[in-house]
Z-matrix of the N, CA and C atoms (Angstrom, degrees):
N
C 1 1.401
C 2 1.532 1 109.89
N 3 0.858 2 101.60 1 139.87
C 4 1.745 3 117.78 2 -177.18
C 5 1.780 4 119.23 3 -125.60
N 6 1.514 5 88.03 4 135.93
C 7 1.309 6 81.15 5 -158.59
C 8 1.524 7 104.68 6 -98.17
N 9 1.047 8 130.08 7 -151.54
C 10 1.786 9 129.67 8 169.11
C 11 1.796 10 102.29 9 -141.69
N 12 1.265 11 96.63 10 148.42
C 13 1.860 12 78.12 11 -175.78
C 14 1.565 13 82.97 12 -111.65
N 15 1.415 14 81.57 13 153.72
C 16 1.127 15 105.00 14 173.00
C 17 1.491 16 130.26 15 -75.53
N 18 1.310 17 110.33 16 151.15
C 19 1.572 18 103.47 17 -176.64
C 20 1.398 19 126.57 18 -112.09
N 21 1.031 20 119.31 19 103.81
C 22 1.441 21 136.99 20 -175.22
C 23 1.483 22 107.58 21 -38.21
N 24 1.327 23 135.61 22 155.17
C 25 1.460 24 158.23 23 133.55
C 26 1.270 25 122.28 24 -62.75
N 27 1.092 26 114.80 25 -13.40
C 28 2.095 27 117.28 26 -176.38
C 29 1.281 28 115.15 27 -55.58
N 30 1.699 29 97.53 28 -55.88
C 31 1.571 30 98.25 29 -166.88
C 32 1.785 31 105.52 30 -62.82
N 33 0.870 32 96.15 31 -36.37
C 34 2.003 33 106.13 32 175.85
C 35 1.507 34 111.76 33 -37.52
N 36 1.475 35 88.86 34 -76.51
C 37 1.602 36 98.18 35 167.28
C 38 1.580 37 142.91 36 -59.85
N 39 1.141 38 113.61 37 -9.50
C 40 1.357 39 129.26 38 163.67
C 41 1.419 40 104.73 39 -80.21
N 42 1.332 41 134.41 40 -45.67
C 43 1.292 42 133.79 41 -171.38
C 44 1.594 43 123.23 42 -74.70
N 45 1.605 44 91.09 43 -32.89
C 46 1.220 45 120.68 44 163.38
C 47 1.808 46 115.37 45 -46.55
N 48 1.194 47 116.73 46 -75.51
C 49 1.205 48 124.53 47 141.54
C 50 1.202 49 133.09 48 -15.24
N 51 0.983 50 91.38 49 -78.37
C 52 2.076 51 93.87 50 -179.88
C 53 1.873 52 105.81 51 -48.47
N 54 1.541 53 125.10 52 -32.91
C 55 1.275 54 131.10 53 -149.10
C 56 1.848 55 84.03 54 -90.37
N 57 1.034 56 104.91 55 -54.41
C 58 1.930 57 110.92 56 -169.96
C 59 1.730 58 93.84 57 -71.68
N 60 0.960 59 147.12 58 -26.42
C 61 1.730 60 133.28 59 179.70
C 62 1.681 61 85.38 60 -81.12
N 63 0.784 62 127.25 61 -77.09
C 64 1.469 63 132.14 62 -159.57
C 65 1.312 64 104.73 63 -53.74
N 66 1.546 65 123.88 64 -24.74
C 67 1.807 66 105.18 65 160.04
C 68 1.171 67 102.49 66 -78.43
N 69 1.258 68 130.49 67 -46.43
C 70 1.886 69 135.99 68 175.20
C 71 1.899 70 90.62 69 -22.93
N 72 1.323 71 111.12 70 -75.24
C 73 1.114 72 121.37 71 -158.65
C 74 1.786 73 105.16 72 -48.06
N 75 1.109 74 117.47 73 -66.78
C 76 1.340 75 132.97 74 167.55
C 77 1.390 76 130.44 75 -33.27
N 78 1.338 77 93.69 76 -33.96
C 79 1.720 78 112.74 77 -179.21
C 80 1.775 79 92.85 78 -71.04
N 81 1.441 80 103.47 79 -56.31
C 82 1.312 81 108.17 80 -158.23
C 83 1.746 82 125.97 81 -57.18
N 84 1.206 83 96.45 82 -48.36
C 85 1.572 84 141.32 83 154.78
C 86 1.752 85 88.86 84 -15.58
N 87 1.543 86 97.90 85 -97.97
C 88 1.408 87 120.48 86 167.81
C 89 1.763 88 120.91 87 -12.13
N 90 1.050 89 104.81 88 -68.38
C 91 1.437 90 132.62 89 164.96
C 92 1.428 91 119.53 90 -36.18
N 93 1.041 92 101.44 91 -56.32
C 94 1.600 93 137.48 92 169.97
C 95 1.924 94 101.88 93 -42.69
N 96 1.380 95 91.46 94 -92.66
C 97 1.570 96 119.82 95 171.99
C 98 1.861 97 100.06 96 -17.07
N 99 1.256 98 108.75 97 -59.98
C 100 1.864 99 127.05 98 -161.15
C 101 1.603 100 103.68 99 -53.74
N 102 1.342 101 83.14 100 -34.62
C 103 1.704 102 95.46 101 -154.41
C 104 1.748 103 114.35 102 -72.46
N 105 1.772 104 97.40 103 107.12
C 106 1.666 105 84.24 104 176.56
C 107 1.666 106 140.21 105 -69.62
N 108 0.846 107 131.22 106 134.90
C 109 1.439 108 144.82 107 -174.78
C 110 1.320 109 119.09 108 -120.60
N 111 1.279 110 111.29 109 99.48
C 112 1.673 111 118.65 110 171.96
C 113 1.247 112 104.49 111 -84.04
N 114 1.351 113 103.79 112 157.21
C 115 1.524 114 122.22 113 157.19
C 116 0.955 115 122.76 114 -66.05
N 117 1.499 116 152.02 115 143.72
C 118 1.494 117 142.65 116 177.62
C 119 1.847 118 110.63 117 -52.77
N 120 1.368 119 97.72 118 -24.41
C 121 1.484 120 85.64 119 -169.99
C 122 1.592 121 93.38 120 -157.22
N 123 1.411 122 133.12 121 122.45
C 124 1.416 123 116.12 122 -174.86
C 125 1.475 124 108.40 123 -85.88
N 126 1.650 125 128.32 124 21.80
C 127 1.593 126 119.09 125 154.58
C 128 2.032 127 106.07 126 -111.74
N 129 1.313 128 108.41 127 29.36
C 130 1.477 129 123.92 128 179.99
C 131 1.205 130 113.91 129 -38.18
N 132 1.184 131 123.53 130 -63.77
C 133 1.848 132 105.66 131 169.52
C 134 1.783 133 121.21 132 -63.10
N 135 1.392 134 104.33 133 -34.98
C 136 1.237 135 93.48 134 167.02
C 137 1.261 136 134.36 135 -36.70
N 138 1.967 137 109.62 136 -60.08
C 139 0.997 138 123.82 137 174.85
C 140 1.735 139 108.40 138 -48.50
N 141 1.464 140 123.03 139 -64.84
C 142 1.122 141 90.72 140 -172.61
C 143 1.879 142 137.14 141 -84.55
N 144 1.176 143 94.28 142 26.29
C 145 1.375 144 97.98 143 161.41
C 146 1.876 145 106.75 144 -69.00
N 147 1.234 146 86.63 145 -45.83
C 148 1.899 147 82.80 146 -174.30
C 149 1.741 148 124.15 147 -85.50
N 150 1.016 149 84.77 148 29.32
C 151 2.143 150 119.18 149 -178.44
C 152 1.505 151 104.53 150 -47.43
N 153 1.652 152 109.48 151 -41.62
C 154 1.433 153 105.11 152 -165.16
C 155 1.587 154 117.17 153 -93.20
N 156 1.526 155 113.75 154 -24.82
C 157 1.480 156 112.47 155 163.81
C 158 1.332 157 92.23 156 -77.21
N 159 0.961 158 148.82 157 -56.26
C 160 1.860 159 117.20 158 -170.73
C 161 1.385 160 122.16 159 -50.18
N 162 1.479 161 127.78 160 -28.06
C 163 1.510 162 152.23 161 163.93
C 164 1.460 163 101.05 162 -35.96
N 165 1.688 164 102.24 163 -67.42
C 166 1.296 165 118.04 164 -169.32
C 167 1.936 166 106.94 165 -64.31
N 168 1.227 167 106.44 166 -41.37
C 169 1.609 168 116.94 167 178.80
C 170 1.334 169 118.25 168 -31.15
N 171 1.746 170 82.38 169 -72.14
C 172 2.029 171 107.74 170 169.29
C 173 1.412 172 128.60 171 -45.41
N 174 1.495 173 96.30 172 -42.81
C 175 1.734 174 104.21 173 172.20
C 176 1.821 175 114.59 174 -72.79
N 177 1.003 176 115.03 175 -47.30
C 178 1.326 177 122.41 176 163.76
C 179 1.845 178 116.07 177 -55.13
N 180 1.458 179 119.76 178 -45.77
C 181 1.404 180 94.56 179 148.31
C 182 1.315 181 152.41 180 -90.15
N 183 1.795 182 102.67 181 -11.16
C 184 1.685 183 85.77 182 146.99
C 185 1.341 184 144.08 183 -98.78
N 186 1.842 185 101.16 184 27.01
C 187 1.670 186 89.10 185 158.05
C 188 1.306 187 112.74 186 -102.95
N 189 1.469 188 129.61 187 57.22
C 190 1.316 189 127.42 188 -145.09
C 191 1.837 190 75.90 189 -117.16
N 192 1.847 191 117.40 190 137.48
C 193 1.106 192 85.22 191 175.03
C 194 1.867 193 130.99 192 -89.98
N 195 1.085 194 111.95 193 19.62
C 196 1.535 195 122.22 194 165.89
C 197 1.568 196 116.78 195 -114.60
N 198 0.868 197 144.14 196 149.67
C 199 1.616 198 132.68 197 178.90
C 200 0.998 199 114.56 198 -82.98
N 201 1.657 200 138.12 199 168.34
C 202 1.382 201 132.56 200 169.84
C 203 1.943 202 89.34 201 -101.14
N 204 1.408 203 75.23 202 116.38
C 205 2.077 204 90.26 203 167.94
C 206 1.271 205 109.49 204 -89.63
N 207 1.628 206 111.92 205 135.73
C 208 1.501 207 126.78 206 157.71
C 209 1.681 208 128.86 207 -111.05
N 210 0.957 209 122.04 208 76.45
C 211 1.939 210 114.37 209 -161.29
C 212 1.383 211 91.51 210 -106.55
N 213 1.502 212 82.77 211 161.13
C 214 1.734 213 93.66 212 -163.40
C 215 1.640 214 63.56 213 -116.55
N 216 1.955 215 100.51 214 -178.27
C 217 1.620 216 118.53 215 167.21
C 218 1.672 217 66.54 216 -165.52
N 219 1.721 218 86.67 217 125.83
C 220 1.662 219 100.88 218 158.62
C 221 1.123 220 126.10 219 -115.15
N 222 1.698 221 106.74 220 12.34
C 223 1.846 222 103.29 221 156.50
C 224 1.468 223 112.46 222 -74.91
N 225 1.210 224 125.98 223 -42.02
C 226 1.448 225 134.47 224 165.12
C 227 1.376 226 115.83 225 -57.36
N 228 1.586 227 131.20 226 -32.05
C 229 1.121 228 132.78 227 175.97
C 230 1.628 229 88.62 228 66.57
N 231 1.557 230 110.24 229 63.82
C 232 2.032 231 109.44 230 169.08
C 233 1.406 232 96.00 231 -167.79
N 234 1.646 233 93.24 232 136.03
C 235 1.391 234 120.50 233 169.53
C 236 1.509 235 119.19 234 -89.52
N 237 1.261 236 126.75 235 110.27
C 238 1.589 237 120.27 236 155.82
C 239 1.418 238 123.67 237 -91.00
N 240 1.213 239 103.26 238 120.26
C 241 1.567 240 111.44 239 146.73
C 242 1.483 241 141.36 240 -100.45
N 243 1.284 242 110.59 241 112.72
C 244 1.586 243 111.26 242 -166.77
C 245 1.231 244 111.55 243 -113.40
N 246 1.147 245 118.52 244 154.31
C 247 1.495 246 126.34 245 -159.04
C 248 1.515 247 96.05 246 -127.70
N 249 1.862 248 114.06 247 128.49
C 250 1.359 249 117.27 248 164.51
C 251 1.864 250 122.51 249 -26.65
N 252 1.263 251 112.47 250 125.73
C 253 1.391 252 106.90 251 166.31
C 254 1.609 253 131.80 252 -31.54
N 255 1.675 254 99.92 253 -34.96
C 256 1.543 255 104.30 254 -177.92
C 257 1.379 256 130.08 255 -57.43
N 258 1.819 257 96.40 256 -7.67
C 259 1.597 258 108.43 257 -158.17
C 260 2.143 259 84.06 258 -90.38
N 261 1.125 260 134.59 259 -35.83
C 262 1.196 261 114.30 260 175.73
C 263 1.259 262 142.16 261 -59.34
N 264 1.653 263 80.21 262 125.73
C 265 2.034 264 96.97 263 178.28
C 266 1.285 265 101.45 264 128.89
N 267 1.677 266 108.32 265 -21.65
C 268 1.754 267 128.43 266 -167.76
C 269 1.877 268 112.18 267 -73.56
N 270 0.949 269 114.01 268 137.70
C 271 1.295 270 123.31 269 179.89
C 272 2.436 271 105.42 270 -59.75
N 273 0.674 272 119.15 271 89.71
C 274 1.398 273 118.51 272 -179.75
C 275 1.476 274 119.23 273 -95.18
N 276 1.535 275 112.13 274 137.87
C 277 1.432 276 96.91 275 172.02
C 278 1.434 277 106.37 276 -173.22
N 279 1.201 278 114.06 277 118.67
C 280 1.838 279 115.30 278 -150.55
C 281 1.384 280 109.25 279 -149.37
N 282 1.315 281 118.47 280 -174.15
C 283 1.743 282 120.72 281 165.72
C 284 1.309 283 104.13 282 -123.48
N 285 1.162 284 113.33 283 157.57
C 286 1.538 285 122.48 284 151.05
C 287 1.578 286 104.53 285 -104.97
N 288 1.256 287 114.26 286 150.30
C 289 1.936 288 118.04 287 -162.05
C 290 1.885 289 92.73 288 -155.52
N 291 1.357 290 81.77 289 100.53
C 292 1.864 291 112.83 290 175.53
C 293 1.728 292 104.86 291 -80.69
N 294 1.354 293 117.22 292 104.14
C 295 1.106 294 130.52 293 -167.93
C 296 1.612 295 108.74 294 -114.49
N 297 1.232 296 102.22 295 132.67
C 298 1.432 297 108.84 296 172.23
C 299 1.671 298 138.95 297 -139.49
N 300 1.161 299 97.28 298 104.84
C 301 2.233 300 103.50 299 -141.77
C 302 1.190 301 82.36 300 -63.21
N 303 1.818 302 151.52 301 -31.57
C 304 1.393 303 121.28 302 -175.80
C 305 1.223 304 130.66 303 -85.56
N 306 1.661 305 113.61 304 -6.47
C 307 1.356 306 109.56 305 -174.89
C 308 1.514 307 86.48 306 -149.57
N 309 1.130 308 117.03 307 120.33
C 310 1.479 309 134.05 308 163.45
C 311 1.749 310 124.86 309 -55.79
N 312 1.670 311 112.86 310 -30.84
C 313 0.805 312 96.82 311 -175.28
C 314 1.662 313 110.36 312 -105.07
N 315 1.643 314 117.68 313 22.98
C 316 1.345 315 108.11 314 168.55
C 317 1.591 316 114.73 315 -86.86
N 318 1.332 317 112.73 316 -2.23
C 319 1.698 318 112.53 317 177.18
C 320 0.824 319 101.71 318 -37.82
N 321 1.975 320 107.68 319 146.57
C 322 1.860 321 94.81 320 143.25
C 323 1.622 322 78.65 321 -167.14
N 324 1.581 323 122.60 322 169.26
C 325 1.361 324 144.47 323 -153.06
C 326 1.939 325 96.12 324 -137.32
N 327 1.227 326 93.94 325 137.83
C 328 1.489 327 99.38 326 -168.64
C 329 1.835 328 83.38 327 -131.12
N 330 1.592 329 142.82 328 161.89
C 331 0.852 330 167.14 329 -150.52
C 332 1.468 331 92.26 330 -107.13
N 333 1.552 332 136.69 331 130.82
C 334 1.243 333 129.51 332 149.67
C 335 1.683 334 110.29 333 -71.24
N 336 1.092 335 122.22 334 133.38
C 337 1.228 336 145.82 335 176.69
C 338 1.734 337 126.41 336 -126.13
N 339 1.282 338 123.04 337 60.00
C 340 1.386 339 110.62 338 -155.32
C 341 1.604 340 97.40 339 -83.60
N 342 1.596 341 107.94 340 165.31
C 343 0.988 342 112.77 341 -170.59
C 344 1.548 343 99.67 342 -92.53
N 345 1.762 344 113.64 343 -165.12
C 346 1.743 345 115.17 344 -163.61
C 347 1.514 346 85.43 345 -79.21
N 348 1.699 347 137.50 346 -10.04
C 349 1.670 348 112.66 347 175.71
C 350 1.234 349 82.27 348 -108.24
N 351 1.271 350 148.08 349 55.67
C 352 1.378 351 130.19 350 122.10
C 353 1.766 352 104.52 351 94.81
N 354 1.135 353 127.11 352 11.31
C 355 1.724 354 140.72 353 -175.87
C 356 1.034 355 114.27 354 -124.78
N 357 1.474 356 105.42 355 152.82
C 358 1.451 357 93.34 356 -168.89
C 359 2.064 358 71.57 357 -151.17
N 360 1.641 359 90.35 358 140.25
C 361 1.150 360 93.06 359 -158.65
C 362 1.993 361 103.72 360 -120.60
N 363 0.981 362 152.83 361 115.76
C 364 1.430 363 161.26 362 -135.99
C 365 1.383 364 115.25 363 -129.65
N 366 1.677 365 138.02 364 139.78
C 367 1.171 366 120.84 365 178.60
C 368 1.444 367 85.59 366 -112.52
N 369 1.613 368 101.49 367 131.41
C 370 1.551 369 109.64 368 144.62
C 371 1.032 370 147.50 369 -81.29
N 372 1.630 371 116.62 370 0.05
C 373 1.294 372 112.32 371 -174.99
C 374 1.573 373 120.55 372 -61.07
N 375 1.255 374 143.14 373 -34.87
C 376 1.354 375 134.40 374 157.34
C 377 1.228 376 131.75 375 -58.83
N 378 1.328 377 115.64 376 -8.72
C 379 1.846 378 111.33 377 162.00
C 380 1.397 379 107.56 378 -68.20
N 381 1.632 380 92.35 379 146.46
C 382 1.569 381 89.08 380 167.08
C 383 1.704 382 120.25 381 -86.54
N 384 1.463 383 90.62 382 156.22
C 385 1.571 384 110.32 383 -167.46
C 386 1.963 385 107.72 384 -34.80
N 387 0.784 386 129.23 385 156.51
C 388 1.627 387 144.51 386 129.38
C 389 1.338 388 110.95 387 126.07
N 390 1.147 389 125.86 388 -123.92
C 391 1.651 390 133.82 389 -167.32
C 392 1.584 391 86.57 390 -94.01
N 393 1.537 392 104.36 391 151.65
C 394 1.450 393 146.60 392 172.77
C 395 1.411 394 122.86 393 -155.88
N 396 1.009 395 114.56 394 140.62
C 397 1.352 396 141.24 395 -179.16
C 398 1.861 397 111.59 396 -95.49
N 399 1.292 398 133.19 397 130.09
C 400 1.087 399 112.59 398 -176.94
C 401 1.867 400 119.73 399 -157.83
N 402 1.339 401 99.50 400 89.53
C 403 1.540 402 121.18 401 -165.50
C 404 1.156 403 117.28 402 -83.99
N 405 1.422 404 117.02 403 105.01
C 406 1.340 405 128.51 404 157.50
C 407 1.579 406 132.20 405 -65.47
N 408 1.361 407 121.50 406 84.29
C 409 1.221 408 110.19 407 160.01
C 410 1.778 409 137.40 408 -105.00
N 411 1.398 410 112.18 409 131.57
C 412 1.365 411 108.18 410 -167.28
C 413 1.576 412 110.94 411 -141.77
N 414 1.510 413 120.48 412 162.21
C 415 1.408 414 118.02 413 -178.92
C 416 1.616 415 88.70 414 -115.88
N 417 0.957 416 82.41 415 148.02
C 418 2.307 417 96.01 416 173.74
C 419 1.771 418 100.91 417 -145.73
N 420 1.504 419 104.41 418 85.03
C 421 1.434 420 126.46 419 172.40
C 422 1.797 421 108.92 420 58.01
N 423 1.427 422 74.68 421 81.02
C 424 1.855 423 108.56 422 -164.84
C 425 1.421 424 131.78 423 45.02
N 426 1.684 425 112.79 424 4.50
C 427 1.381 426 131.82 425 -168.87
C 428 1.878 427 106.77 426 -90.45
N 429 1.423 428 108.71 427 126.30
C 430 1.489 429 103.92 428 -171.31
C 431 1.456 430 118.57 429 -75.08
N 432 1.079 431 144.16 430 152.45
C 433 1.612 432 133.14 431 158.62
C 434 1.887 433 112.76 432 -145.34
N 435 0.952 434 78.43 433 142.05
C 436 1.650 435 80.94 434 -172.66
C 437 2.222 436 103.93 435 -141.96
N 438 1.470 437 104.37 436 126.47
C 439 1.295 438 111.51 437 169.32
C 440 1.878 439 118.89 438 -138.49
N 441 0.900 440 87.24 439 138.69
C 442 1.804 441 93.10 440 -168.32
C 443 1.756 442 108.71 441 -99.29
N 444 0.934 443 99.28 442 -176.38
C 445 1.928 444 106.89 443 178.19
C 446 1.372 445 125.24 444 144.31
N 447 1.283 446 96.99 445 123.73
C 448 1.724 447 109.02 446 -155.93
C 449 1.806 448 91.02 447 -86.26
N 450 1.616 449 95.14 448 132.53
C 451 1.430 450 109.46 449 162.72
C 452 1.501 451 123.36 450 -118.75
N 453 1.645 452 108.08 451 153.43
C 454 1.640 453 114.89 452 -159.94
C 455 1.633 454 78.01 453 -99.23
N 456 1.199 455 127.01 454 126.86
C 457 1.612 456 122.87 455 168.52
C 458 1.524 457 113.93 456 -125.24
């Protein structure tokens, strides 16, 4: 009597395997490649060459003794920015810089302009919705200051 051997499934399935991870892999790869990725800022090394006067900026505005406030109200769809009392009478002249880490090209920089009480008041309703980034930099009689603060809009 003679038998027949039987034939296993292993080798199948091992190969099997190896062929479906290695498209997994490939797929991903691929995927990978598609996927756009900006830089936070396309003058990025620039910026941080100049790392240490902004250091100095920040420290200089928070020993300021009032803070510079930024509140959003999104029933009004309006941003205020107010500037410590100390700054009146002071020569001012700065940007505001609308930053946006998911899409690079919604930035944009508006002129600080405060009014004679020191606010400067902005409509948001045409930004688009979500996270923002929002950097104040200004000189008040050649002295630098700079304050940041992420808004949900």
């Amino acid at each position: 009597m003679t038998t027949t051997p039987t034939r296993t499934l292993w080798p199948y399935a091992i190969v099997t395997a190896f062929l479906l991870f290695g498209s997994y892999i490939g797929y991903m790869v691929s995927q990978t490649m598609r996927t756009n990725v900006d830089l936070v800022s396309p003058t990025y090394y620039q910026q941080e060459l100049a790392y240490q006067q902004r250091i100095e900026s920040v420290a200089r505005t928070a020993a300021l003794p009032v803070a510079v406030t930024i509140t959003h109200d999104t029933a009004a769809s309006q941003l205020q920015v107010q500037l410590p009392p100390s700054f009146a009478g002071r020569r001012i002249a700065g940007q505001l810089h609308f930053f946006r880490p998911s899409n690079l090209h919604l930035d944009f920089n508006l002129p600080l302009q405060p009014g004679s009480d020191l606010t400067q008041r902005l409509n948001t309703q045409k930004m688009a919705r979500g996270f923002w980034r929002l950097r104040v930099e200004f000189t008040a009689d050649g002295q630098a200051y700079f304050v940041e603060k992420d808004l949900g809009i």
